[in-house]
C-alpha angles and dihedrals in degrees: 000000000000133000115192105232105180138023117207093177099069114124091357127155106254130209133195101191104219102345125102115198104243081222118083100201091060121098126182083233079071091065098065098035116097093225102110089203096076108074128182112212119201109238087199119099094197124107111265126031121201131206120197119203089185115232118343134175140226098009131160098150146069119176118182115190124189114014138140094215087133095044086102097036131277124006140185133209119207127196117216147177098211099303101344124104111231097165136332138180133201114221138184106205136042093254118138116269136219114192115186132188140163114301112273152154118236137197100210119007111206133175118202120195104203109196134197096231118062082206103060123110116218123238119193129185096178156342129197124173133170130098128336143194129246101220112225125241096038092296099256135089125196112276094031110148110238094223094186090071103040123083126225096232127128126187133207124195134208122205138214116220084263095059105251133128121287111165138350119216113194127196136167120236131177121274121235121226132181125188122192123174105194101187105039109151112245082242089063102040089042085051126024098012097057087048088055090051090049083057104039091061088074115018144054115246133207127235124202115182102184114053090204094043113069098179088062083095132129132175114230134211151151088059131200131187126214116209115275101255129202113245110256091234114035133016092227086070129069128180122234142193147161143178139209145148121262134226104191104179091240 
């Protein structure tokens, strides 16, 4: 399991190489700000649709949130510097999506969405990008919601006098998740962890449970931090926990 800890694209000047947004409301700026209410919407009807964020430095992740890649079938996001490949991954669902490589710099940081259809148009919500933790003992405790999977999407019923199924209200509604790691070395809650809360304060984080599945990714926010607590049973140990609300794409 991941945890984003930095974001080098914020407020950064953003590029779609030959390719206008047929909506005139959408600017490229919409693409790197966490309000998911600001969309950028490719105007292109090719294959493939690609997004450049210039040089940037000491990166090893790209997180997309938000996003309808897979409304037509399988897609698949390729990370580039210029027109070299540096990872990919090939997903089903619109789930978000947390692709990770080795740390870089790179001279012109592209993302390419290549889509079955020739015919599909691109949304994106949001893309961060920048350095990550690796979070210790595995990064999971028994009982942790696998928020990748769930849906957030609450119902409502109504009833008849008899009892039966009238109408159904849905609504979505944030996720909750809640991440505790009982048994952190003081090394790493004096050091990476601190960095994540820093960053935390301000900005939203992504989470990706499954190193092999990039599409196990969720954006957090709305994050709360729980005070920093002694192992019970040795003081190289400490106890840690945050928690926060998902958006999950789905």
């Amino acid at each position: 399991m991941i945890l984003t800890k930095t974001n080098a694209l914020e407020g950064v000047a953003v590029t779609i190489p030959g390719d206008p947004s047929l909506d005139a409301n959408a600017v490229p700026a919409h693409i790197v700000s966490a309000d998911h209410s600001e969309n950028y919407t490719s105007g292109s009807t090719t294959a493939a649709f690609t997004i450049s964020f210039g040089t940037r430095s000491d990166i090893e992740y790209m997180a997309i949130s938000g996003h309808n890649a897979t409304d037509s079938g399988n897609a698949t996001i390729t990370v580039k510097d210029g027109g070299t490949t540096i990872a990919s991954a090939t997903i089903s669902s619109n789930n978000n999506v947390v692709i990770t490589f080795t740390k870089r710099s790179f001279t012109d940081l592209r993302v390419e969405f290549t889509t079955a259809t020739s015919t599909a148009q691109i949304t994106v919500s949001y893309i961060a990008a920048g350095e990550y933790l690796t979070v210790p003992n595995g990064g999971e405790q028994s009982g942790y919601a696998r928020h990748w999977l769930n849906r957030q999407l609450t119902q409502r019923v109504t009833s008849s006098l008899n009892a039966a199924p009238v109408a159904v209200l849905q609504r979505r509604t944030p996720l909750k998740g809640k991440l505790n790691i009982p048994n952190a070395t003081t090394e790493f809650s004096r050091g990476d962890w601190q960095t994540l809360i820093n960053f935390t304060t301000n900005n939203p984080f992504f989470i990706r449970e499954v190193d092999t599945l990039p599409e196990s990714s969720y954006v957090c926010y709305e994050t709360k931090l729980d005070s920093v607590k002694a192992n019970g049973q040795t003081r190289a140990l400490d106890t840690l926990s945050l928690s926060f609300k998902v958006y999950n794409g789905l």
